[in-house]
N, C-alpha and C positions, 0 to 999 in steps of 0.2 A: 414231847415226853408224855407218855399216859402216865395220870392224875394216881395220888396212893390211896388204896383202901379208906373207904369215910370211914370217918367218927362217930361213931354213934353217939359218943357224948356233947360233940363240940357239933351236929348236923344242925339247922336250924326247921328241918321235917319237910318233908310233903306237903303237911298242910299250906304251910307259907308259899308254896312256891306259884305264882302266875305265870304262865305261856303269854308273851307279848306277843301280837299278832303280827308283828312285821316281821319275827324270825320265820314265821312261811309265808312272805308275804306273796306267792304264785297261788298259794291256797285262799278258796271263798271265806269270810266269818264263817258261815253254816260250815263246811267242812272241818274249820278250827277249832268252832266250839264240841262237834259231835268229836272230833279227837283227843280233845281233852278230858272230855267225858268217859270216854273209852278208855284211855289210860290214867285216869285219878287224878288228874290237874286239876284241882281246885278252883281255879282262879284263870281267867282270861284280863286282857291290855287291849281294847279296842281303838282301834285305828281309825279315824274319818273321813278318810277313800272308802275303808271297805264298809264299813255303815250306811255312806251313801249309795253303794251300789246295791246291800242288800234291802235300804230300807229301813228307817226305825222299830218302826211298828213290829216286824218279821223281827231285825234284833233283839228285842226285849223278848218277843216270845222263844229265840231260840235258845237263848240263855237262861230262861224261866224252864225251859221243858229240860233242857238239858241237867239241870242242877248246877248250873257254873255259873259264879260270882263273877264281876268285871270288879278289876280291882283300879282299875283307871281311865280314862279317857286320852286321846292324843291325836290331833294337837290342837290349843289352843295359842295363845297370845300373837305372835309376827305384827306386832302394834306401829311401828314406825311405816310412816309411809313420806311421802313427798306434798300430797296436797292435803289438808283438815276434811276434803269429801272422801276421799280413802281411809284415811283416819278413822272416821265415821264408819262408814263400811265393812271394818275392822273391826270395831268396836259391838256392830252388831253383827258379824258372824262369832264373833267369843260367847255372845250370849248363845247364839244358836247351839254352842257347842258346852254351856251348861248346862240346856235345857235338854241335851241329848247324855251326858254325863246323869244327870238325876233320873230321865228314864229309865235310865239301863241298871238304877242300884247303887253307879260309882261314886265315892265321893270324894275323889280325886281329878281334876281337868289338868292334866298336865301343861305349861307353858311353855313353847318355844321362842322365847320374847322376840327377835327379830332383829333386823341387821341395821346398821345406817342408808337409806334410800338414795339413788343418784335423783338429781346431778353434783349436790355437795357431795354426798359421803362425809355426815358431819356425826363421829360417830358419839361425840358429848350429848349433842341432840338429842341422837335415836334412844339415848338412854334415860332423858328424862321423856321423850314420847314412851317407853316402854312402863314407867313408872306411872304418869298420868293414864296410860290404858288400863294397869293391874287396877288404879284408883276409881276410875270412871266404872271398871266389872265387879266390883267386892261386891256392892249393896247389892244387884243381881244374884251372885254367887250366894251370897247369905240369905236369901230368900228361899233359895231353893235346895238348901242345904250343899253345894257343893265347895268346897276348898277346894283354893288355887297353890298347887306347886308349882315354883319357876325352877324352871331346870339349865344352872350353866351349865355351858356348850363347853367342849376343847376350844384355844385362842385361834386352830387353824377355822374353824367356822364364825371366824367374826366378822368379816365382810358378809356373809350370804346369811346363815341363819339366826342368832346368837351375837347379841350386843355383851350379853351378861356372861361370862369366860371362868369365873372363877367362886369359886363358894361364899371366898368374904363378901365379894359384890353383892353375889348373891343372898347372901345373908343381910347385909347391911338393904338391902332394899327391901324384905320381905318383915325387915324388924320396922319399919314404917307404920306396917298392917296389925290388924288383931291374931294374933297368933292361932289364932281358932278357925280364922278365914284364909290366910297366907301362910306358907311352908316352902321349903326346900325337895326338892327331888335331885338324891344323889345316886347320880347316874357312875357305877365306877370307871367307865371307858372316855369317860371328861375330865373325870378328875384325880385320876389316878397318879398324876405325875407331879401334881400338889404340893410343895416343899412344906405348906402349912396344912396339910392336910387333916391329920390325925388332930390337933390345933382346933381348926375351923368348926370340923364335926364335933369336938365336943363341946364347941363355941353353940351350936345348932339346936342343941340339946331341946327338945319340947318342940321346934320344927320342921322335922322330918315328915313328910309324908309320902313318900314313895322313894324304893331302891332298888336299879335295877342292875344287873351282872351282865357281865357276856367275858373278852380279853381280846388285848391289843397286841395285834399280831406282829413278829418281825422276821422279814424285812416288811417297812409297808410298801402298800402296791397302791391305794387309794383310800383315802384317810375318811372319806364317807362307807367304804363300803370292808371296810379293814376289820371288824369283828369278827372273833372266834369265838367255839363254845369253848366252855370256860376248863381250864387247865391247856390248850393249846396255847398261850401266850405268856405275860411278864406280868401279870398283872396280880398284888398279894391279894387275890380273894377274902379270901377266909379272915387276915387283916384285918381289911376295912370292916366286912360285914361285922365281926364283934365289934371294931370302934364305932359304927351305925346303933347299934344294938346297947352301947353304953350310955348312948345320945337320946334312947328312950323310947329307938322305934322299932316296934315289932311287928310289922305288919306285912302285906305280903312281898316277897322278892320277885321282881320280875325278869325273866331272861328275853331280853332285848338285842337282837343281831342281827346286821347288816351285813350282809353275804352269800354273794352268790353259789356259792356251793351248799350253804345252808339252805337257801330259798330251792333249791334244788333236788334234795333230799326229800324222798316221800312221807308224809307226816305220820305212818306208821313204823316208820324207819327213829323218823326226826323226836318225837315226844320219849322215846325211850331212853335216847341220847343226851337228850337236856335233862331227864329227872336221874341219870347217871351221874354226870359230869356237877347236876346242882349240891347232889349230895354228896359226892366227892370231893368238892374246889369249894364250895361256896359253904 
């Protein structure tokens, strides 16, 4: 079903809106960023595949020449491992991945905390390995001005990426932290289905620091790659975002989608599409 005529009163603008860079993920950073630019995206979600392909140094100047803010970074955390030298290991790529966060402007790292490692699969564990990781990175993060969001997962990613499933989790671990340093990223394609949700977010409140949109398509085909743009799915948009927005956070939205027909879609095509559907649905 095409999405009804936006609101101009209930829209939350342009301004706000981020291009996440995995919704083209077939396209370069440089090509993402010179699109957004081209078409008034404000805001870019740099990815750390495509960073390291083009290079730090080259990202910060493209996003400095282009006028485009990075509103986030992604990914860090995946902290649980199987031996304390991985651990480690882990522990210093997160930093690598602040000190590429603060380059760029962002001062958001977003968190993909991480699964329970074999050969236990002891997933109590991996959840205080993910907590001891957030605690070993803060002083780091705080240094160099970035703030860490942990972002749960849906529970079908809880074996492979995502220990952390649900917001309260999520919440109850990040209230550990100084709220200054640690925050929430409510992703609505994880958390959608929430029985506590509207609940939790306002539980959140002074928390929040990153939200991204996309919808959860049915039937699903693959629950990693099952993102639609937004009003092709089930998912109450517009909802959440104002219960987001009562929780205190205004800052920008990112549209985030795993999808091969999106990644497929020319970004001259593709950027028109999402600043439609953001301010239509979202």
């Amino acid at each position: 079903m095409r999405p009804s005529p936006a609101d101009p009163f209930g829209s939350p603008g342009i301004s706000r809106l981020s291009f996440n860079e995995i919704t083209a993920e077939r396209a370069s950073l440089a090509d993402a960023v010179d699109a957004c630019a081209r078409h008034g995206v404000p805001y870019i979600a740099v990815w750390r595949h495509k960073l390291a392909e083009t290079g730090l140094e080259r990202a910060v100047r493209l996003v400095r020449d282009a006028g485009v803010r990075v509103s986030s970074v992604c990914r860090g955390g995946m902290f649980p491992a199987a031996s304390a030298t991985e651990r480690e290991a882990r522990i210093e790529d997160n930093r690598r991945a602040v000190d590429e966060a603060a380059a760029l402007g962002a001062e958001v790292l977003v968190l993909v905390c991480g699964a329970a490692p074999p050969p236990g699969r002891n997933i109590a564990a991996a959840r205080r390995m993910v907590a001891d990781g957030i605690a070993r990175l803060v002083p780091y993060a705080a240094e160099r001005g970035v703030r860490l969001g942990i972002e749960p997962m849906h529970p079908a990613f809880a074996a492979e990426r995502s220990c952390i499933t649900t917001l309260r989790e999520a919440r109850c671990l990040a209230e550990r932290f100084d709220p200054a340093m640690v925050g929430l990223v409510a992703d609505v394609y994880h958390i959608w289905w929430d029985p506590d949700l509207y609940e939790e977010l306002a539980r959140a409140a002074g928390r929040l620091v990153a939200f991204h949109v996309s919808d959860w398509l049915v039937p699903v085909q693959d629950v990693l790659m099952n993102r639609g743009m937004m009003g092709d799915g089930v998912i109450e948009l517009r909802r959440i975002r104002e219960a987001v927005e009562r929780a205190a956070y205004a800052g920008p939205i990112e549209v985030e989608i795993f999808n091969e027909a999106v990644w497929s879609t020319p970004l001259d095509a593709l950027l028109p599409l999402v600043k439609e559907r953001y301010l239509a649905c979202v």
